[in-house]
MARNUBA-929391 format. One record per residue (C-alpha): residue in one letter; x, y, z. Coordinates in steps of 0.02 Angstrom, whole numbers, plus 50000, padded with zeros to 5 digits. Each point is the difference from the previous one (the first is absolute). Layout:
N
AXYZ...
REM end
This chain:
766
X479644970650647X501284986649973X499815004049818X500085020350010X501584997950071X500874988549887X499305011349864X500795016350077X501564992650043X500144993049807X499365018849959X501275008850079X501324987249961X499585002749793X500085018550032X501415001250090X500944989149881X499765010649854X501025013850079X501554992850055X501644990949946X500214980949969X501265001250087X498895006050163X498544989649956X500424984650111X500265013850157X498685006350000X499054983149983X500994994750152X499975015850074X497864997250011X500084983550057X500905001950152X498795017250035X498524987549989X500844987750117X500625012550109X497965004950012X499564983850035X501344997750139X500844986549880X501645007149970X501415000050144X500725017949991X501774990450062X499984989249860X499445012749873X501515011450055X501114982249985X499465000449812X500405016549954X501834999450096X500664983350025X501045002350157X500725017250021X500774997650172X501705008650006X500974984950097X501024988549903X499264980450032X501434991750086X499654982149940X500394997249838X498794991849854X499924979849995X500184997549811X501225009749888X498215003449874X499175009450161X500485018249985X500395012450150X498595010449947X498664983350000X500874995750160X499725016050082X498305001749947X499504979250062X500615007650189X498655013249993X498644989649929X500184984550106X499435015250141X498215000949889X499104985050075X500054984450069X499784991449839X501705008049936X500774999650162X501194983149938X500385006949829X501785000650036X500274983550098X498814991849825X501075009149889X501644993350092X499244981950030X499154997949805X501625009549890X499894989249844X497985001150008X500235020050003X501125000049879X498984990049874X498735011350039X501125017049992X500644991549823X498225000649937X499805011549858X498165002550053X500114997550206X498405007650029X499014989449906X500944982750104X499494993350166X501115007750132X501134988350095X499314995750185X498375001149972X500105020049986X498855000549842X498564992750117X500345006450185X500255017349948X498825012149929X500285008549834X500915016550049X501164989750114X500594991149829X500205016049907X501155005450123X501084983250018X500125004649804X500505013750021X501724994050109X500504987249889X499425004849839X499595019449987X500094999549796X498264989750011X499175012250110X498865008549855X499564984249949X499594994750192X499185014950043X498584997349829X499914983450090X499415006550156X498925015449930X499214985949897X499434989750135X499595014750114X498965011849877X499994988349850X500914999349824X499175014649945X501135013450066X501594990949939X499505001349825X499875020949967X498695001949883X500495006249796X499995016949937X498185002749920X499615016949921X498204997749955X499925000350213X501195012250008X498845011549910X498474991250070X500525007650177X500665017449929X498835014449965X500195018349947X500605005750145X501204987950059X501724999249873X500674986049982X502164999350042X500754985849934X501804997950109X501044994849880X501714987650005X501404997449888X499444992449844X498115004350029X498805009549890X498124999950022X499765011949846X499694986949875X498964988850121X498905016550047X500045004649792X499014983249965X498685002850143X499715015349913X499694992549810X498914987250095X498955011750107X500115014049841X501285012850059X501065003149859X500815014649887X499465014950082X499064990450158X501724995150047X501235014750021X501934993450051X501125013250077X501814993450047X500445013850150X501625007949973X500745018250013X498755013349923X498654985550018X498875004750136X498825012749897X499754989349878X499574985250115X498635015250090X499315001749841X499634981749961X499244999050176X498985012549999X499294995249816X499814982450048X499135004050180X498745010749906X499674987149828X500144983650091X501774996649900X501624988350097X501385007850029X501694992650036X501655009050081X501274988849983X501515001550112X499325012750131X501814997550103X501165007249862X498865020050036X499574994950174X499975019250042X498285002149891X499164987250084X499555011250146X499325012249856X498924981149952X499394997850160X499115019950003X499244994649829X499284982350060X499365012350158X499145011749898X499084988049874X498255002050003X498814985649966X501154992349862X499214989949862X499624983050065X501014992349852X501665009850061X501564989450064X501795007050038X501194988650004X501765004650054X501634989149988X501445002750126X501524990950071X500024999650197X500345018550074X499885008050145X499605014549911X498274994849955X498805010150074X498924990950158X498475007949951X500034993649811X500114980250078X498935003050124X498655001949867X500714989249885X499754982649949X501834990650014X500604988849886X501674991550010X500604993249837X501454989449964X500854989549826X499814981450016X501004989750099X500924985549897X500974997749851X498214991949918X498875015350032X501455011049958X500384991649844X497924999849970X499845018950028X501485004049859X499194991649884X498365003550017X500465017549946X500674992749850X499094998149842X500564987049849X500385014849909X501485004350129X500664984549993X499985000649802X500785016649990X501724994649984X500514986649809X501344991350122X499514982050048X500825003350171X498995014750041X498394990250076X501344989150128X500735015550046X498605008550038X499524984750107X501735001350086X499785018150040X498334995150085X500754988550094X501465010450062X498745016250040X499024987550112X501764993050069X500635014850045X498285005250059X499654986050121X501845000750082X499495012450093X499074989050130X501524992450055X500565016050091X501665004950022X500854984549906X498925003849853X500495016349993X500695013250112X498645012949934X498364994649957X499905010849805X498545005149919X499984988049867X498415003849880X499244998349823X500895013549912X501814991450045X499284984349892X499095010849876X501355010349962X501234985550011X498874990449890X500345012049849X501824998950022X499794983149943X499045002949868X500975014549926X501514988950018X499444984549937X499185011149850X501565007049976X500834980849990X498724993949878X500355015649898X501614996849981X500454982550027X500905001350134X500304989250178X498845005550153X501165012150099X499804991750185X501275010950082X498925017649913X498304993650066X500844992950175X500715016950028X498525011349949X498664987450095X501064999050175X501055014850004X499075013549909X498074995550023X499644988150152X501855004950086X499795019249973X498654997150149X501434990150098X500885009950121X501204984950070X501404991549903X499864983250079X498085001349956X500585006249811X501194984150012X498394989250025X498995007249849X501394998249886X500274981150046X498124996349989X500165007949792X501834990149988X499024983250046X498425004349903X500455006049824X501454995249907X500244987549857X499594985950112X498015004750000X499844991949831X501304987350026X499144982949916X501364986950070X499675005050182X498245008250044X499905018250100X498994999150168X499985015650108X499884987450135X499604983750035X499785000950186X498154989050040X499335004749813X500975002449826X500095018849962X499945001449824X500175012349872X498754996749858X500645002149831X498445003949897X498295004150013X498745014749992X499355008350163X498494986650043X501664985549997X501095010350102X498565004950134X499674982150001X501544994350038X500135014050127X498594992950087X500804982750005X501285009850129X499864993250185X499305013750109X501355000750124X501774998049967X501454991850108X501555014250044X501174989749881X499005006649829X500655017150064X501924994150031X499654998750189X500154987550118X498464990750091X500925008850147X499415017149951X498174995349995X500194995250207X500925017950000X498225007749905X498884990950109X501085005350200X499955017249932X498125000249965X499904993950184X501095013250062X498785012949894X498794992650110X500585001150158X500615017249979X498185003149912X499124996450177X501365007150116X499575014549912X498154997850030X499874998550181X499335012250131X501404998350093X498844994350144X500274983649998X500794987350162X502034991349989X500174985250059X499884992350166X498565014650072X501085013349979X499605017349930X500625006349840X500705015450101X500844988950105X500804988249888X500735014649904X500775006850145X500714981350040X500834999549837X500635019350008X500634995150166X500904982549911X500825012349860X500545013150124X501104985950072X500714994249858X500675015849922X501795000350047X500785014850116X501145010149974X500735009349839X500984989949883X501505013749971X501504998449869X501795005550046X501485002449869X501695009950032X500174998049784X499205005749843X498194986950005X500264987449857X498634998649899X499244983250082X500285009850162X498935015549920X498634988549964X500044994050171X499835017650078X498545004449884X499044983950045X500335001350186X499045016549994X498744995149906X499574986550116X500375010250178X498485010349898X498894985849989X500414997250181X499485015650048X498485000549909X499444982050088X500335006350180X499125016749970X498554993449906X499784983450131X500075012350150X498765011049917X498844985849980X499964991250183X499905018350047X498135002649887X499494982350052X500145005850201X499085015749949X501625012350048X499795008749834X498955000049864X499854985749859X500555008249826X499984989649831X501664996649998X499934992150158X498444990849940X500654992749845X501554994750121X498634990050115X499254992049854X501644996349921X500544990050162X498174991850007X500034993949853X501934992650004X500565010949851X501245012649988X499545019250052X500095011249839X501045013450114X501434986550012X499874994649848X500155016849904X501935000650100X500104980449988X500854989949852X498704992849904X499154984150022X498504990450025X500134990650153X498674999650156X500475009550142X500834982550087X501084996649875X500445020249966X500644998650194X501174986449967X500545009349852X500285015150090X501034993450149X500974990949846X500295017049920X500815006450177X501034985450058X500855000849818X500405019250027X500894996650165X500954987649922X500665008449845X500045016550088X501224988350154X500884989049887X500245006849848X499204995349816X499284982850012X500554984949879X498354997749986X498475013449975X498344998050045X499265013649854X498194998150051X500435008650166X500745016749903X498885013249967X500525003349843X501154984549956X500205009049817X501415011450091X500934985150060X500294995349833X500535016249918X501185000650164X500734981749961X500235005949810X500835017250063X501054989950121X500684989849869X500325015849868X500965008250141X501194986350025X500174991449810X499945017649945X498704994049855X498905015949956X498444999050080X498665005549856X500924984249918X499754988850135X498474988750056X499494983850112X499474981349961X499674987750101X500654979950038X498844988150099X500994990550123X499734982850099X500015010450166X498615000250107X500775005050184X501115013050056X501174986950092X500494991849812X500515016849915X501994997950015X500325018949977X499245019549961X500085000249814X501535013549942X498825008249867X498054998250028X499084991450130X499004984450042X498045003750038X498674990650093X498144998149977X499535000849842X498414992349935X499944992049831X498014998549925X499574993249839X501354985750011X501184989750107X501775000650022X501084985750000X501394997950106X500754983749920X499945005049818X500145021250043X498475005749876X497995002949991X499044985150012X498115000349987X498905001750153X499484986950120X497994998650013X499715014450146X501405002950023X499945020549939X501525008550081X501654991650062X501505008650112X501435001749884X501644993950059X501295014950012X500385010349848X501605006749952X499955019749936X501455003149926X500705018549910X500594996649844X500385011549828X498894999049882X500904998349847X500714983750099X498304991350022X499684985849901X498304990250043X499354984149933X498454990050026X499685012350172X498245007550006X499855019450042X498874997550138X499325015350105X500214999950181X498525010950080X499635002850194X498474992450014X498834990149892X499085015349946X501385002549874X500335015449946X498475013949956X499505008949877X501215014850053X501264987850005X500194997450192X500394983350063X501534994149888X501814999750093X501204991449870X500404988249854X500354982450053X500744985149878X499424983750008X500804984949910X498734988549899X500154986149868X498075003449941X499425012249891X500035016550090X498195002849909X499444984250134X500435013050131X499385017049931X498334994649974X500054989850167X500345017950083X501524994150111X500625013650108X501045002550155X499285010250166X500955003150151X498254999250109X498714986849995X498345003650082X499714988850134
REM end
């Protein structure tokens, strides 16, 4: 029996695998662990609920951390989990006792794999350790959580098994299509192409259609041949005519007895529009490109044949080609790093490098021709402007592509006094010279599998940054799971405990109306005051209603809606309720630190709106702190009389970092508070960027100056553009998220910083 199950469970495990992301792989391994615990009476729901929120109690913990390295979040979080057991009851008081021991510990690059201090390793069980993890170092929870999946269920289900198509098509049959879901930079066409020359479906046995406009009767017609002579057909791109697919799913309903040999198989990128009853039937395949600059590298040039490579007379074509490669899987691989890779994740894909590839080999053709000098500045243009950045939407991400080309091909490639290395960061990145296709795949191979952030231009910083927002994928990944059944803390009831917390916010919100009095024409600081006053008093409005509402549906006085629901869960789970945060500025914090933020936002109203403009703004606690600065720049215009299409900001970092040491309100401009600066450090003694402490990933800016100036009068050196976004979600692909322009001295290269992705944000999102 013993056996049955573990087969089943492996079963289902294999089969589930094969339909979804990477990215969700790990959840839903977790996700069936603690179900099989949870059956066997193993897993405490309190501690469970720990994992997925940390501590999302809405009171600020008077006493403050012991050790400068202990956050406010980890602290918070250690008061709720010393309340999980007696064997974490003295977590605090150990923590407080044994500092430097923690601390060695915390300074661990691998801390899960180390003996806890105390004794904790030994006289608590597995889960318990997961979750002291998760307070002090939540950047090592994926790794922590394959740890414990491991020892509960075994390695098995931490190691998702490969993409096989003879299975694929050993659990299809003519009935049952086949969808492969696709992802940037994924195409199953050739893979499913060379199961057909193996198994003998070729030429006519294979029919391609690529769905488009006009498509869809000639995609009927292949079906319906194919059903009847046992043929494969493949529609490729079903999401770009997702309004035939209903007319697809009447076909697939009428078939009668197909041909056993028959198989549809249908491409699409994730829709909504895809009809239910088509995946119902279906077989699901999710399909991805590799992950890592080797694979990467591997798949380019396994499409390659020596004849490519031997296409061009110039002796620099073959490095070149090698150098594109390596960019393509650069570029490619980025992507994992989230938002300080890039701010939109673009569909980077073969025809970018195959189309880029003959650029260089027309060029280069071209230079042998005629005897002339490799134009650099032609092919850097064409490559990252025209071909790879006509898919880039952002300019600071089009300022990354074009530093990767200005560091990867110039004269210096074939420089013989001092040797090129795309990086030398735990391996020597080379670019070889010479060779036909079997030397260049070998030396491919030679390529480590995984590579450290700094081969990209990143810090080791941004890797921690990857790994705590896997971990918040996670979290949010189960949240979104649960029945919504499940017990808070301490016995009580989940309807309870929301109506606690509703009753907690209720008494926060301030009273009254915040209301704005002036006998004279509103200046334009005092305009933007007005406007964000009333956006707030809406907000306000929008809390009390919706938190009356609630407590009203809990007690059964009227009836529970979805809004109302999605409120509950909101405040369950600790996270901010979409309905505020469609009215809201934007941000990413929990519901705790969103409180703060809020009663931040209002005692800074009552203050400018009592005392006048401030000397010093807080511009995370505006709405929209964009209109501040146009009003600053108009301020200025008005009383310089400079014309104010001709007129613009930049910014001076200053050794301020408290209100009380600012002498006086600036004449022109302001001073503002609470900016974030990620991807770097600032130093106050020498006044420039400075390269990131190990985890340290975001540090509080002292005040910075924002001053009106004319633009003809500007005159910049060594300061980086830097953007300055509201949260660090940078800004989308509609363009949402950026607020202004910021310059930031530096004596290093400003490519050091480009590629490291420094940014300013005026939230963090703790």
């Amino acid at each position: 029996l013993k056996n049955i199950e573990t087969k089943l469970t492996q079963t289902m495990y294999d089969y589930t695998c094969m339909g979804i992301f990477e990215m969700h792989k790990l959840l839903f391994s977790f996700q069936m662990t603690t179900m099989i615990l949870n059956g066997d009476k193993d897993l405490n729901p309190r501690e469970f609920d720990f994992y997925m929120k940390g501590n999302p109690s809405l009171d600020k913990i008077k006493e403050l951390p012991p050790y400068p390295w202990v956050s406010e979040t980890c602290w918070k979080d250690l008061q709720l989990l010393k309340t999980l057991g007696d064997d974490v009851k003295g977590v605090c008081d150990d923590l407080k006792a044994n500092g430097e021991e923690w601390h060695q510990w915390y300074d661990d690059e691998t801390p899960e794999s180390r003996d806890m201090p105390n004794g904790y390793s030994q006289k608590v069980a597995k889960f318990k350790q997961v979750l002291i993890i998760r307070c002090f170092r939540p950047d090592r929870m994926v790794t922590a959580t394959k740890d414990f999946i491991s020892v509960k269920l075994g390695d098995y289900y931490v190691q998702p098994p490969s993409l096989v198509y003879d299975k694929i098509f050993e659990k299809s049959s003519e009935v049952m299509p086949i969808v492969f879901i696709l992802s940037p930079g994924a195409d199953p066409q050739s893979d499913v192409a060379k199961l057909g020359d193996v198994l003998g479906f070729t030429g006519t046995k294979f029919k391609f259609v690529s769905l488009g406009q006009g498509m869809g009767s000639v995609a009927q017609s292949s079906i319906e041949t194919g059903y009847q002579r046992g043929h494969w057909v493949m529609l490729q791109n079903c999401h770009l005519l997702a309004s035939w697919l209903r007319t697809l799913e009447k076909i697939l309903d009428n078939m009668h007895k197909p041909h056993k040999d028959f198989r549809l198989w249908l491409t699409t990128m994730p829709t909504s529009e895809f009809p239910m009853g088509i995946l119902q039937r279906s077989l699901k395949v999710v399909t991805e490109p590799p992950e890592g600059l080797k694979l990467n590298i591997k798949q380019s040039y396994a499409k390659l044949s020596d004849a490519d490579l031997d296409a061009c007379d110039h002796w620099a074509f073959k490095p070149l080609m090698y150098v594109l490669a390596f960019f393509h899987a650069i570029v490619q691989d980025r992507r994992k790093f989230g938002r300080i890779g890039w701010n939109v994740a673009y569909d980077f894909n073969e025809s970018d490098f195959k189309v880029s590839s003959k650029l260089v080999n027309l060029y280069l053709q071209k230079c042998f021709d005629m005897q002339e000098i490799i134009p650099w500045e032609t092919l850097r243009y064409l490559i990252g402007e025209a071909m790879y950045g006509g898919r880039v939407t952002d300019n600071y991400d089009r300022r990354i592509l074009t530093t990767y080309l200005e560091e990867y091909q110039g004269d210096f490639l074939f420089d013989e006094s001092v040797k090129f290395f795309f990086s030398t960061s735990g391996y020597d990145y080379e670019c070889p010279k010479e060779g036909n296709l079997a030397q260049y795949q070998q030396s491919i191979v030679a390529l480590p599998m995984n590579q450290p952030p700094a081969v990209f231009g990143l810090h080791s910083n941004a890797e921690i940054n990857y790994f705590m927002i896997s971990a918040k994928e996670i979290y949010a990944g189960l949240m979104a799971m649960q029945t919504g059944t499940g017990g808070e803390g301490g016995g009580m009831s989940r309807e309870a405990y929301i109506e606690k917390t509703a009753t907690d916010i209720q008494k926060q919100i301030p009273s009254g109306e915040i209301k704005f009095y002036s006998e004279n024409v509103p200046t334009p600081l005092e305009v933007v005051l007005v406007q964000e006053i009333e956006r707030y008093q809406k907000l306000v409005k929008q809390m009390v209603a919706g938190l009356k509402d609630l407590k009203k549906a809990l007690k059964g006085e009227i009836g529970m809606n979805q809004a109302l629901d999605d409120l509950g869960t909101s405040i369950f789970n600790g996270m901010l309720p979409g309905a505020w945060a469609k009215i809201a500025p934007q941000t990413e914090k929990p519901l705790g630190s969103w409180m703060e933020h809020f009663l931040r936002r209002h005692a800074q109203y009552v203050d400018w709106n009592t005392n006048g403009d401030p000397a010093v703004f807080w511009l995370s606690g505006l709405h929209v702190p964009e209109s501040l600065l146009s009003a600053l720049v108009q301020a200025s215009c008005r009383r310089r009389k400079w014309a104010l299409d001709k007129s613009m900001l930049y910014t001076k970092v200053s050794n301020y970092t408290d209100r009380e040491h600012v002498p006086r309100k600036l004449l022109d401009g302001t001073y503002v508070e609470g900016l974030y600066l990620e991807g770097a450090r600032w130093d106050m003694e020498d006044g420039c960027l400075k390269r990131q402490r190990p985890k340290e990933l975001i540090q509080l800016m002292p005040y910075v100056e924002i001053i009106p100036v004319e633009a003809n009068r500007l005159k910049l050196r060594n300061e980086l553009p830097t953007p300055v976004y509201i949260t660090q979600l940078r800004r989308n692909a509609m363009g949402v998220g950026l607020v202004f322009e910021a310059n930031l001295s530096t004596k290093e290269h400003f490519s050091l910083w480009v590629l490291q992705g420094v940014a300013m944000m005026l939230n963090d999102c703790s």
